[in-house]
ZALUMFI-623444 format. One record per residue: residue number from 1; residue in three letters; chain; x, y, z of N, C-alpha, C in turn. Coordinates in steps of 0.2 Angstrom, whole numbers, plus 5000, padded with zeros to 4 digits. Layout:
N
<NUM,ALA,A,<X,Y,Z>,<X,Y,Z>,<X,Y,Z>>
...
END
This chain:
281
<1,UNK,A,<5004,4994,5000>,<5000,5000,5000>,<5004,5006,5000>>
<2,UNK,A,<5004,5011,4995>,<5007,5015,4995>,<5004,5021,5000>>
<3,UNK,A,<5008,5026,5002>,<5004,5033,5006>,<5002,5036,5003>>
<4,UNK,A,<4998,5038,5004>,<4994,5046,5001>,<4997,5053,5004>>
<5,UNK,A,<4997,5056,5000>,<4998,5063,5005>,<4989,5067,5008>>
<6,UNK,A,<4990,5069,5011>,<4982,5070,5015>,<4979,5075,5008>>
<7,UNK,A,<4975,5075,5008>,<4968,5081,5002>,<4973,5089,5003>>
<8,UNK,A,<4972,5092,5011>,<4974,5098,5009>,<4979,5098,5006>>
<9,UNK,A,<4988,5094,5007>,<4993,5097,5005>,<4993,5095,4997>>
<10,UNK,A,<4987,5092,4991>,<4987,5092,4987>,<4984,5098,4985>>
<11,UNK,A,<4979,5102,4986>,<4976,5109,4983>,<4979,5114,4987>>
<12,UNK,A,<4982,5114,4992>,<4986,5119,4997>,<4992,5116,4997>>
<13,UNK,A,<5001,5121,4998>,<5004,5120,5001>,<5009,5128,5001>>
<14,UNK,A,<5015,5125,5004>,<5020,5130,5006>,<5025,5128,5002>>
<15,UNK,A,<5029,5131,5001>,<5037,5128,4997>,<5040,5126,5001>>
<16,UNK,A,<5039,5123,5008>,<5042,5121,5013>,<5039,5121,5018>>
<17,UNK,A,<5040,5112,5023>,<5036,5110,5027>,<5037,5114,5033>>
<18,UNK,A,<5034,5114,5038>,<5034,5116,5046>,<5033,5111,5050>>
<19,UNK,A,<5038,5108,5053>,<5038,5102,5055>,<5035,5102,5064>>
<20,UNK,A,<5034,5097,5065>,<5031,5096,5073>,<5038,5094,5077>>
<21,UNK,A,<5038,5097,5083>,<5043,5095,5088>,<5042,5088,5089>>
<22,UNK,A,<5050,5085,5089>,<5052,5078,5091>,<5060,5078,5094>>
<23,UNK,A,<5062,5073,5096>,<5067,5073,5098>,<5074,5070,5091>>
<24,UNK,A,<5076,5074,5087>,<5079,5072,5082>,<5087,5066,5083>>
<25,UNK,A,<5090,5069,5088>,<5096,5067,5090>,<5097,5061,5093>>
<26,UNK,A,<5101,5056,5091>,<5103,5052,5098>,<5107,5054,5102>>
<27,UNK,A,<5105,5055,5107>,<5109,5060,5114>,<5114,5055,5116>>
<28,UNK,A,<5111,5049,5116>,<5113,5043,5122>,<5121,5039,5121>>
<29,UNK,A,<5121,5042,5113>,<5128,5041,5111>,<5133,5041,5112>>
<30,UNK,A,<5134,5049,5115>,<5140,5051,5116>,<5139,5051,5126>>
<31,UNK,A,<5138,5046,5130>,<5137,5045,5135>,<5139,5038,5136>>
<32,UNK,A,<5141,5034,5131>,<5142,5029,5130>,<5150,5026,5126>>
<33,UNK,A,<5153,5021,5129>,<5158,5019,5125>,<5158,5012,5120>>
<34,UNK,A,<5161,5016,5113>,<5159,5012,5106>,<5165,5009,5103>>
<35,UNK,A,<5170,5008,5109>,<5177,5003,5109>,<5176,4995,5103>>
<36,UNK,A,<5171,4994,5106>,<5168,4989,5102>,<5174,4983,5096>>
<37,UNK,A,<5173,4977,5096>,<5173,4973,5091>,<5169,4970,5087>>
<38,UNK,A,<5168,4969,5082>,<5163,4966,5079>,<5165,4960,5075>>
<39,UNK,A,<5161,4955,5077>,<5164,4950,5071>,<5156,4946,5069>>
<40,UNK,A,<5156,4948,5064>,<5148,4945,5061>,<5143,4949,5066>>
<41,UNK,A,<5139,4945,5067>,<5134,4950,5071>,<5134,4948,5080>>
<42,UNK,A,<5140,4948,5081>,<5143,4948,5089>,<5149,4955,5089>>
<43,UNK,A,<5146,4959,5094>,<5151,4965,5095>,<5154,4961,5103>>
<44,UNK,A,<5162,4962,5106>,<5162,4962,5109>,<5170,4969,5114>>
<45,UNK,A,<5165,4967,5121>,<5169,4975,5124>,<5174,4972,5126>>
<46,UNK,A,<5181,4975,5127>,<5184,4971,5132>,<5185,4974,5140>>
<47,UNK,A,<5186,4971,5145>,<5187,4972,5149>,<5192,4971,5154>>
<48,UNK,A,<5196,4975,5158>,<5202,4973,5162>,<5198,4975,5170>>
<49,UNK,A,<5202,4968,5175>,<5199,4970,5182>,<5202,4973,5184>>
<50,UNK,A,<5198,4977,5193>,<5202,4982,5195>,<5210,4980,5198>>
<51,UNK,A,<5214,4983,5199>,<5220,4980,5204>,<5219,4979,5209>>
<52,UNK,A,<5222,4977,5212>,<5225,4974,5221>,<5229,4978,5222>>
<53,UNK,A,<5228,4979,5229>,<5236,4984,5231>,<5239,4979,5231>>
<54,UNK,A,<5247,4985,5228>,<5253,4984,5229>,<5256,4978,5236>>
<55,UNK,A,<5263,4973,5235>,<5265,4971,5240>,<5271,4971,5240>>
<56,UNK,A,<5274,4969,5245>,<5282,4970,5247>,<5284,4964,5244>>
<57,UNK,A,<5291,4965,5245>,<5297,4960,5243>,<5297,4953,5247>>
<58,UNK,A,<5295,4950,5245>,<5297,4942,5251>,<5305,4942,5252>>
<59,UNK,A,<5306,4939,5259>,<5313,4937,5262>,<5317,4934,5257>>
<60,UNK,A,<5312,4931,5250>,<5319,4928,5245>,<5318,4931,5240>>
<61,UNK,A,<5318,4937,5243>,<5321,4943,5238>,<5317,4940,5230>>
<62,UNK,A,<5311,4938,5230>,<5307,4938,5222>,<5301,4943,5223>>
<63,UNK,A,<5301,4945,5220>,<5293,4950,5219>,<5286,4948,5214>>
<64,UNK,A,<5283,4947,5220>,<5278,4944,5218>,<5274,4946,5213>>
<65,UNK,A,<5270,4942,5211>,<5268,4942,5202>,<5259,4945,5202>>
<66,UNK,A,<5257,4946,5198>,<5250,4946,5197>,<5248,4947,5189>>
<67,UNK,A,<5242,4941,5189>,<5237,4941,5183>,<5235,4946,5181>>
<68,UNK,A,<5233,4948,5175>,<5229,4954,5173>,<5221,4948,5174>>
<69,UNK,A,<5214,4953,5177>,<5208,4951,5176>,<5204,4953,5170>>
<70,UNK,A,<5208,4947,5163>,<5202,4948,5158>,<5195,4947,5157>>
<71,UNK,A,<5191,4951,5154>,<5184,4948,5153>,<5181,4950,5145>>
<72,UNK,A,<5176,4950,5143>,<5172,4953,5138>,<5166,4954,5141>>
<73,UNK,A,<5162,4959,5136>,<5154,4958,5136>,<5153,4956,5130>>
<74,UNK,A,<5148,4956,5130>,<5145,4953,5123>,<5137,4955,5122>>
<75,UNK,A,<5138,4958,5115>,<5131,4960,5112>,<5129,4957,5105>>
<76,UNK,A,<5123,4956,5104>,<5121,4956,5097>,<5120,4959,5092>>
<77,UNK,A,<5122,4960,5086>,<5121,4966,5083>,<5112,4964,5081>>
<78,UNK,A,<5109,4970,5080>,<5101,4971,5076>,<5100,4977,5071>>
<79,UNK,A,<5096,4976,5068>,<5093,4977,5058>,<5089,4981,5063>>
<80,UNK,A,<5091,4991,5062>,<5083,4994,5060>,<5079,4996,5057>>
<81,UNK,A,<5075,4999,5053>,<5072,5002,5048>,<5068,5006,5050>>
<82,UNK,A,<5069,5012,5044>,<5061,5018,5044>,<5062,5016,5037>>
<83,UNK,A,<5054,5017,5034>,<5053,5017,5026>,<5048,5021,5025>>
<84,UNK,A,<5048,5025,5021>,<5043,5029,5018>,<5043,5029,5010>>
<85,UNK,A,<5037,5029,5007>,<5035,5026,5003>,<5030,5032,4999>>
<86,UNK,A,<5030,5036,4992>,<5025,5038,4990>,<5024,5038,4983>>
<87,UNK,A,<5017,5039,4980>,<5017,5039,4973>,<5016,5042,4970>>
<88,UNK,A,<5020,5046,4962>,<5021,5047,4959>,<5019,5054,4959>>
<89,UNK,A,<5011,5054,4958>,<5006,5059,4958>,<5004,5062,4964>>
<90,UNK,A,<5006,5063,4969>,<5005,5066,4973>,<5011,5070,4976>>
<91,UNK,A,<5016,5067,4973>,<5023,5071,4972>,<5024,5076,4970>>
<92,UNK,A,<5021,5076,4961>,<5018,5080,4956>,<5012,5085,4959>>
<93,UNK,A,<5006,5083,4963>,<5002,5089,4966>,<5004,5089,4972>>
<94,UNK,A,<5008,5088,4976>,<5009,5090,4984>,<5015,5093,4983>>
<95,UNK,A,<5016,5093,4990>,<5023,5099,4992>,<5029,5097,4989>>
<96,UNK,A,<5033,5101,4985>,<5038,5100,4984>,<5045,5096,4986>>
<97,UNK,A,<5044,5100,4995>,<5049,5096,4998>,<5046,5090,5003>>
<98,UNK,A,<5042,5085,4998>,<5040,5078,5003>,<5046,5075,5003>>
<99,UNK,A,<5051,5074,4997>,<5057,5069,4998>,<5062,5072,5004>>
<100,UNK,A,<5063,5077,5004>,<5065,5083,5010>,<5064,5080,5018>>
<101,UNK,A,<5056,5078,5018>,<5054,5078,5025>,<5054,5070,5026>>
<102,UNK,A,<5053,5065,5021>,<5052,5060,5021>,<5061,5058,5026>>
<103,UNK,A,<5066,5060,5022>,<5072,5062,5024>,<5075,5063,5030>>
<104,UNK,A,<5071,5068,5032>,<5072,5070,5041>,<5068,5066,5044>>
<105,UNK,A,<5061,5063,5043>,<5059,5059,5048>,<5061,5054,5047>>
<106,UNK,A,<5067,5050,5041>,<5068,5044,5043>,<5075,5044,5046>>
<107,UNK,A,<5079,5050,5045>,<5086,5049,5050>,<5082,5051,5057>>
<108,UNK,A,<5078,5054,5061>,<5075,5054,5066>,<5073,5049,5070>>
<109,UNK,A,<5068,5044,5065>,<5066,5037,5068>,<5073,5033,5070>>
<110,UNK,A,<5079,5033,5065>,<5085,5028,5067>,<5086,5031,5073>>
<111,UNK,A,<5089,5038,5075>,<5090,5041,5080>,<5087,5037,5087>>
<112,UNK,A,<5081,5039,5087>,<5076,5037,5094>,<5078,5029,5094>>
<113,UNK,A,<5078,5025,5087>,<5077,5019,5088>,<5086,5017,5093>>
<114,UNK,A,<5091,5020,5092>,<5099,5022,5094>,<5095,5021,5101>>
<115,UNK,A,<5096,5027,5104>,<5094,5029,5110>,<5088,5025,5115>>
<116,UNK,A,<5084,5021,5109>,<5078,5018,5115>,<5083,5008,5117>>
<117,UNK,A,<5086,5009,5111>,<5092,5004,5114>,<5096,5003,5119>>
<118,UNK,A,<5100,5011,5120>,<5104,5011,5127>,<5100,5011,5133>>
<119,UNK,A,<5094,5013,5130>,<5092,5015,5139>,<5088,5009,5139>>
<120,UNK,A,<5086,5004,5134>,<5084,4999,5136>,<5088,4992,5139>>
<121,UNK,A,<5093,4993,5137>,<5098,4990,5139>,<5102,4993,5147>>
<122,UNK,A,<5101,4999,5149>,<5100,5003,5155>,<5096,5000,5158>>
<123,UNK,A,<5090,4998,5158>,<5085,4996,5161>,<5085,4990,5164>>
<124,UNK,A,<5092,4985,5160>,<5093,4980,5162>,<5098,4979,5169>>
<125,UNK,A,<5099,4985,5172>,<5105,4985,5177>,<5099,4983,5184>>
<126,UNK,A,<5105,4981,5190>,<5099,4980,5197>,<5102,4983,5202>>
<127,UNK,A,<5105,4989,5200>,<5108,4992,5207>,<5103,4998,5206>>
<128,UNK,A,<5103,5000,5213>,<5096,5006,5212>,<5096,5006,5219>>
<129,UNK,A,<5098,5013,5220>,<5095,5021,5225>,<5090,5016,5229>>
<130,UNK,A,<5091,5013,5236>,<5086,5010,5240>,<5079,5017,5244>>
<131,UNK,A,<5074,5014,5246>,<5068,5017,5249>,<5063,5020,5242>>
<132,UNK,A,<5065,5016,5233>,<5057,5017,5231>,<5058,5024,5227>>
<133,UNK,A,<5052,5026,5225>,<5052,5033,5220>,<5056,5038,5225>>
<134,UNK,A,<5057,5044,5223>,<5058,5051,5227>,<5059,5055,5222>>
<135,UNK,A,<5061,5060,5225>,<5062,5069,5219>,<5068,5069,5220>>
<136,UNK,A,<5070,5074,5214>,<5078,5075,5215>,<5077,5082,5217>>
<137,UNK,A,<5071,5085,5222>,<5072,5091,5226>,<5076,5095,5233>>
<138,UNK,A,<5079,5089,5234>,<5083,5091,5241>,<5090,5090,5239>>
<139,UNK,A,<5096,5092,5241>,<5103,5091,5240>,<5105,5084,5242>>
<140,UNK,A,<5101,5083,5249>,<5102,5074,5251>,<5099,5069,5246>>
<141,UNK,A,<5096,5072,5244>,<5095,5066,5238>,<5099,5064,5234>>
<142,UNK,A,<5103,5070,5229>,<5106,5071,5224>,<5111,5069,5228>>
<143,UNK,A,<5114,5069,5235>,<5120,5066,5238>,<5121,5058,5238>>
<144,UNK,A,<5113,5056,5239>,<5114,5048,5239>,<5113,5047,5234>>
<145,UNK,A,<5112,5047,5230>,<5113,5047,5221>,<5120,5046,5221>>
<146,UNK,A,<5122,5052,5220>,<5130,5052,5218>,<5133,5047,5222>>
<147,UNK,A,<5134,5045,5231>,<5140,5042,5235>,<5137,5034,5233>>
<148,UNK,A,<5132,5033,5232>,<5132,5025,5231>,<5137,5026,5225>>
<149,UNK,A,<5136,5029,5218>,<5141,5026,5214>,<5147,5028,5215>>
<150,UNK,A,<5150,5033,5219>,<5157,5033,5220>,<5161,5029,5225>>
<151,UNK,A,<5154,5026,5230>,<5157,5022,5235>,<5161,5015,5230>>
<152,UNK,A,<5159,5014,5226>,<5158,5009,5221>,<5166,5010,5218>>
<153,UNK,A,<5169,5014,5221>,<5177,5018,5216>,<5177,5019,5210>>
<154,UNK,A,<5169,5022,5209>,<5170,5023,5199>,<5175,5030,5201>>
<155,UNK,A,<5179,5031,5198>,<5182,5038,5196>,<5179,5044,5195>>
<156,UNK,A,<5181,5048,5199>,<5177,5056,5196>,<5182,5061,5191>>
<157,UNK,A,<5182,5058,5186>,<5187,5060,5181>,<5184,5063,5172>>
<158,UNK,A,<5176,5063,5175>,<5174,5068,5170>,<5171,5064,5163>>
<159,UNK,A,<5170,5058,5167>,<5166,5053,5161>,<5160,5050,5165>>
<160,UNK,A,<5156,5053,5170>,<5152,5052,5171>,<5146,5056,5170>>
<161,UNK,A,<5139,5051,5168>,<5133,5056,5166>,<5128,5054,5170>>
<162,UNK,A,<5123,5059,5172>,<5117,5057,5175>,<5111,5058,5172>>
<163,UNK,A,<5109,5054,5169>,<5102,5054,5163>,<5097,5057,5165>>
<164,UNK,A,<5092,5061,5167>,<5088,5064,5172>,<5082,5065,5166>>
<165,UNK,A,<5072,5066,5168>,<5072,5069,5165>,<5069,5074,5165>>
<166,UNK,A,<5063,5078,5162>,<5063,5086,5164>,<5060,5088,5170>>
<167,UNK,A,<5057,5084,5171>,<5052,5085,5177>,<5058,5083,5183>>
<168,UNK,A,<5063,5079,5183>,<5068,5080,5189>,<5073,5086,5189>>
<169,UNK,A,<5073,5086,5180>,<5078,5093,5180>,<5074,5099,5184>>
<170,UNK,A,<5068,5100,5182>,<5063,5107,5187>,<5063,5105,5195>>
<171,UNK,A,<5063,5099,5198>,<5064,5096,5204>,<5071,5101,5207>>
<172,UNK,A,<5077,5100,5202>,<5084,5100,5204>,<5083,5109,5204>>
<173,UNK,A,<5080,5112,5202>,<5081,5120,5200>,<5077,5121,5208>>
<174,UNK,A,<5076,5118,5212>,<5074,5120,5221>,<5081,5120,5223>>
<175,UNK,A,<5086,5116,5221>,<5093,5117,5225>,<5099,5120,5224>>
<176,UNK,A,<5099,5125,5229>,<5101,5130,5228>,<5110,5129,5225>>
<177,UNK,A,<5113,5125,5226>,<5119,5123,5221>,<5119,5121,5215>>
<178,UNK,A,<5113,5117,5214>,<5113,5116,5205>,<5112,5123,5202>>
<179,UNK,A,<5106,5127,5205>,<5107,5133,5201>,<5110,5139,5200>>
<180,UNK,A,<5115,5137,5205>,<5119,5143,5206>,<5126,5142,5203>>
<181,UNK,A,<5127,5146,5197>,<5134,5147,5194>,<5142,5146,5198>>
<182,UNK,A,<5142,5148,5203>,<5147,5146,5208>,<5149,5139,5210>>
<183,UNK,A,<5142,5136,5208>,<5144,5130,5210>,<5144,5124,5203>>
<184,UNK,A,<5145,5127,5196>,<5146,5124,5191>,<5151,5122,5189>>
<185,UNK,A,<5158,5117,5187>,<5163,5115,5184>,<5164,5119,5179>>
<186,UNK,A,<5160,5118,5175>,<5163,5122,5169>,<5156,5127,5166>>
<187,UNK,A,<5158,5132,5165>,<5154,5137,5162>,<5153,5136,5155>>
<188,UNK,A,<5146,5138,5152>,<5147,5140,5146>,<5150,5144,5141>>
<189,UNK,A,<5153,5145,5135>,<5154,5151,5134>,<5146,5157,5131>>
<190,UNK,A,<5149,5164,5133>,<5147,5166,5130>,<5144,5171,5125>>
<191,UNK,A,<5149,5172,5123>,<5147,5175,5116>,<5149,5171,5110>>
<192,UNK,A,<5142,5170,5106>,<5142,5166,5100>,<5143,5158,5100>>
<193,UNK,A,<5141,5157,5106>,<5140,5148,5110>,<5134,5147,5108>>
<194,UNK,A,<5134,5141,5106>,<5126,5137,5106>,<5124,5132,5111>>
<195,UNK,A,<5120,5133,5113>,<5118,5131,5123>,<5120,5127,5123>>
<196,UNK,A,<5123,5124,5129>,<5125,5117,5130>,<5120,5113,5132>>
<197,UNK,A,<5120,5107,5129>,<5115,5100,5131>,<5117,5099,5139>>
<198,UNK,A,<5123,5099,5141>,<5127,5095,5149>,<5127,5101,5153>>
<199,UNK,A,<5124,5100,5158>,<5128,5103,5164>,<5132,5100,5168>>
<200,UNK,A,<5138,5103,5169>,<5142,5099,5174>,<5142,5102,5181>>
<201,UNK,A,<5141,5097,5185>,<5138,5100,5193>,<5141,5091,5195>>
<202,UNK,A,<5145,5093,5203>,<5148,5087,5205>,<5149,5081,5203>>
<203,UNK,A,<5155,5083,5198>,<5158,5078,5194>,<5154,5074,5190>>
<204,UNK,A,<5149,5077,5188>,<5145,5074,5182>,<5142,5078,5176>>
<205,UNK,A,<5139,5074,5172>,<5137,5080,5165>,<5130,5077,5165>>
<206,UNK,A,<5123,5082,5168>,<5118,5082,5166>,<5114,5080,5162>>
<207,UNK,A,<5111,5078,5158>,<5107,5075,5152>,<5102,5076,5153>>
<208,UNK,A,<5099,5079,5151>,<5089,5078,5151>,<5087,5074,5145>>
<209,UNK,A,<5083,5069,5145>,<5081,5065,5141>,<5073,5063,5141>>
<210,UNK,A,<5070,5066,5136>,<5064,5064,5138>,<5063,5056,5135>>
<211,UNK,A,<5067,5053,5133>,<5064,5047,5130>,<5066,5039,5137>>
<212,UNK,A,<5066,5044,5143>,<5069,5036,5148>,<5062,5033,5150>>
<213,UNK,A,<5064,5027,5151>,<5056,5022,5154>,<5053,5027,5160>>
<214,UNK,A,<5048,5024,5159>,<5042,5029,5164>,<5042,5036,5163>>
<215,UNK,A,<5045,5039,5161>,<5044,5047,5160>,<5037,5049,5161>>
<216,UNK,A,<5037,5054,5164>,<5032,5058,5167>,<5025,5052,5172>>
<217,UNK,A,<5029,5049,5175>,<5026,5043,5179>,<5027,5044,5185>>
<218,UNK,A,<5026,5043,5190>,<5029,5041,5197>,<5033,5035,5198>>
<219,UNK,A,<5038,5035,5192>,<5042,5030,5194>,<5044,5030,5188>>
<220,UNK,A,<5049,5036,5186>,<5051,5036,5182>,<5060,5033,5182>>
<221,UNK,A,<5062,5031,5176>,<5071,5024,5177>,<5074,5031,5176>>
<222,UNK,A,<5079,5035,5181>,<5085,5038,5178>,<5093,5035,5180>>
<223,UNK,A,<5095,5037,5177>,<5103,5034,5178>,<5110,5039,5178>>
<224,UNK,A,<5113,5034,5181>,<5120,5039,5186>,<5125,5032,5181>>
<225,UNK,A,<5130,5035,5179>,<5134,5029,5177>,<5141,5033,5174>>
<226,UNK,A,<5145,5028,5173>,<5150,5029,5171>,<5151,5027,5164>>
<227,UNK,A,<5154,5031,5157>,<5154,5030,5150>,<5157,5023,5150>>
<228,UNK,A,<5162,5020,5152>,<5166,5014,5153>,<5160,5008,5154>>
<229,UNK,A,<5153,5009,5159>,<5149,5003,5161>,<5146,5002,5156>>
<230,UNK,A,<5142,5005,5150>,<5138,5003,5144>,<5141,5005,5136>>
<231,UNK,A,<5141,5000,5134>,<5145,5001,5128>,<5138,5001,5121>>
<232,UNK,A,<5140,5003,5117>,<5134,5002,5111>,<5141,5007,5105>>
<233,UNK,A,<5139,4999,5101>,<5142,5000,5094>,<5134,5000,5086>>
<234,UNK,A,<5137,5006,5082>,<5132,5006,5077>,<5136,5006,5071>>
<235,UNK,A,<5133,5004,5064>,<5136,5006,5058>,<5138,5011,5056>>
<236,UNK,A,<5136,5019,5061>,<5137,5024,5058>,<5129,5027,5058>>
<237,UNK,A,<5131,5035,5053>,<5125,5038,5052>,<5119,5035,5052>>
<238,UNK,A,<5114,5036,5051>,<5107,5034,5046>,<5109,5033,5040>>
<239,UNK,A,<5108,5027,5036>,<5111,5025,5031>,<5104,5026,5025>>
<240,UNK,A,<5104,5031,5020>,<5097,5030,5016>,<5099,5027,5011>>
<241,UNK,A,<5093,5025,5009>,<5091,5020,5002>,<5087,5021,4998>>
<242,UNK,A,<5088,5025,4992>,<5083,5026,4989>,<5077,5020,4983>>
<243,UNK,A,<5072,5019,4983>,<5070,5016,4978>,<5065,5018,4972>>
<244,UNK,A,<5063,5015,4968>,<5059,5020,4963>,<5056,5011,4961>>
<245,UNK,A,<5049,5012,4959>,<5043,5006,4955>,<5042,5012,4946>>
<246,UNK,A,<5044,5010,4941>,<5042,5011,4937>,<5033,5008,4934>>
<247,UNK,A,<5034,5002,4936>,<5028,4999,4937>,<5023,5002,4941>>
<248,UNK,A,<5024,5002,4946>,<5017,5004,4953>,<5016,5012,4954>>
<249,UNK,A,<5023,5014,4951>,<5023,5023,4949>,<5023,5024,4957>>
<250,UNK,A,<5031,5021,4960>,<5031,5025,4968>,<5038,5027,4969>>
<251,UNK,A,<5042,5030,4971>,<5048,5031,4973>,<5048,5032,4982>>
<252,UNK,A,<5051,5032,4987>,<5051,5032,4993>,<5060,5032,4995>>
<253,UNK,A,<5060,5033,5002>,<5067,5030,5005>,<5068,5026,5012>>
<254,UNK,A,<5073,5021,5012>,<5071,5018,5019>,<5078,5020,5021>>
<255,UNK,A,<5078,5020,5027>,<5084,5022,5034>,<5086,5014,5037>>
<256,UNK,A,<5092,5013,5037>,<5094,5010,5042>,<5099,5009,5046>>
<257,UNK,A,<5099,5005,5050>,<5109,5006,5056>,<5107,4999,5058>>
<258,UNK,A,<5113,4996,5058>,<5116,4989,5064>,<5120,4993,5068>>
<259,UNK,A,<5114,4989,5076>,<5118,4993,5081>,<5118,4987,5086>>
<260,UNK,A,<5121,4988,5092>,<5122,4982,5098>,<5122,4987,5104>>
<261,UNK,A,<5120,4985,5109>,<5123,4988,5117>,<5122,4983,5121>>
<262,UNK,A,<5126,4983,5126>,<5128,4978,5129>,<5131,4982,5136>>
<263,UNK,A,<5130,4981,5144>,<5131,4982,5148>,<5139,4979,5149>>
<264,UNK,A,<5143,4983,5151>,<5150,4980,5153>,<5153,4981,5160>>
<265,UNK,A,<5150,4985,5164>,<5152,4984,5172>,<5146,4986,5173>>
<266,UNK,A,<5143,4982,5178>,<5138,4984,5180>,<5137,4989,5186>>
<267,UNK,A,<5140,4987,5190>,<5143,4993,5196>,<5145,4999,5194>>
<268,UNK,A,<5145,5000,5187>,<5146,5007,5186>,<5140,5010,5184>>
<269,UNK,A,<5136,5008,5186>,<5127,5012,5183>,<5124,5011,5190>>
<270,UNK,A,<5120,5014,5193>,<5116,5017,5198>,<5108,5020,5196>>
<271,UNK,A,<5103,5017,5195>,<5099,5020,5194>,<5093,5022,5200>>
<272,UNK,A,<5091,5028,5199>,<5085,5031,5204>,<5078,5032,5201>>
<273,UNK,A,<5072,5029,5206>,<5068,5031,5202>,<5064,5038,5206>>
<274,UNK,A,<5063,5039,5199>,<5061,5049,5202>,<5054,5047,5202>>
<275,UNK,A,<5049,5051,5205>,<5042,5053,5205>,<5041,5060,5201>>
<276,UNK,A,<5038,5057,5195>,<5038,5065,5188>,<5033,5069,5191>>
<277,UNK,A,<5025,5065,5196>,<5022,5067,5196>,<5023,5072,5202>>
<278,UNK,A,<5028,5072,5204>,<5026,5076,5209>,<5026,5084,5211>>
<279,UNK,A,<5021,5087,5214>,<5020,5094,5214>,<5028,5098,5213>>
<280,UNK,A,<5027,5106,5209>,<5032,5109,5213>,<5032,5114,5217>>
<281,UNK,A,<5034,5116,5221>,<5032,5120,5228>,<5038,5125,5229>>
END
């Protein structure tokens, strides 16, 4: 079945569309590491364990030895697709630029479909903020967030991100160090910067995602992790394809990416579940 363009944009149109707000990017990419191997449709991560302290010299004068701890993780690669499809004559009376928008909505659906992977696969960890929903409205909360994964010896070296989403981000603007520039890491610039996605506030870079499980629930999945614990490998951009029926009189384009994610330390993700629904005061 081919798509139709709706009645108006055939007697009415503009020389260019005005699109509806979506979330175009996958955010969740550059929060993640894509070290990746790939052999056939198996990526794998590798992994080293942490060290042991240091020890002395024995009485016979040899220095004792230690193993490196190897490991992997292991993911599956998977086939995604957006396709859109139209025919001929609707091309000829509708808006100009439908090959245009068919275009942008199909590198968009890969994106989402990117991003609804990590955090699906995020979804799979079992470490989690004890006592149940809460808000990220008090500093104590934001504390017990952060000291459970540091207790954990992830590193505070500038590779950690806290996935949040808006409605905790409006939670966090009641405390008074999130929103006070004094207590920022790094500044924006400002003249002729284009707004930063991250904040960085106590050794992490903020994310607001509106695409995490549960969003706008009382029990919504946010995550605290370190880039090193989830790994996700992709082919690359959104890949178009165009095609053309002489015969059925249709031309269209489909989108696709092989992608994989796969959790690699687990102690290095910490998730909290927020309450979106709750008042602000």
């Amino acid at each position: 079945m081919v798509n139709q363009v709706d009645t108006l944009f055939r007697t009415k149109f503009m020389d260019e569309f005005k699109y509806d707000f979506e979330r175009e990017q996958a955010l969740m990419k550059m929060t993640v590491r894509s070290d990746g191997v790939v052999m056939a449709d198996t990526v794998k991560f590798d992994i080293v364990d942490p060290s042991d302290g240091a020890v002395e010299k024995g009485r016979d004068g040899k220095v004792p030895k230690s193993d490196l701890g190897l490991s992997q993780a292991t993911a599956t690669m998977r086939k995604i697709h957006k396709k859109y499809q139209i025919d001929n004559f609707d091309i000829f009376r509708g808006n100009p630029t439908i090959r245009s928008a068919m275009n942008r909505r199909g590198i968009s659906s890969i994106n989402k479909g990117i991003d609804k992977l990590v955090i699906d696969t995020l979804d799979t960890t079992s470490v989690e903020v004890a006592g149940g929903a809460t808000t990220l409205s008090t500093l104590a909360t934001v504390l017990t967030w952060t000291t459970t994964l540091w207790n954990k010896d992830i590193p505070n070296d500038g590779n950690v991100y806290a996935v949040i989403t808006p409605n905790a981000e409006a939670q966090l603007m009641r405390v008074s160090e999130f929103k006070n520039a004094d207590f920022i890491e790094e500044k924006p610039m400002v003249d002729g910067a284009k707004p930063q996605k991250l904040r960085y506030w106590m050794g992490c870079k903020w994310l607001v995602h509106t695409g995490l499980s549960g969003a706008g629930t009382s029990s919504a999945k946010m995550y605290l992790y370190h880039q090193s614990a989830i790994g996700h490998m992709v082919s690359g951009e959104p890949a178009p394809y165009l095609f053309e029926s002489q015969e059925d009189d249709y031309v269209g384009v489909r989108y696709e990416a092989i992608h994989a994610a796969a959790i690699c330390l687990p102690r290095g993700i910490v998730r909290l579940l927020h309450n979106d629904t709750a008042a602000f005061s």
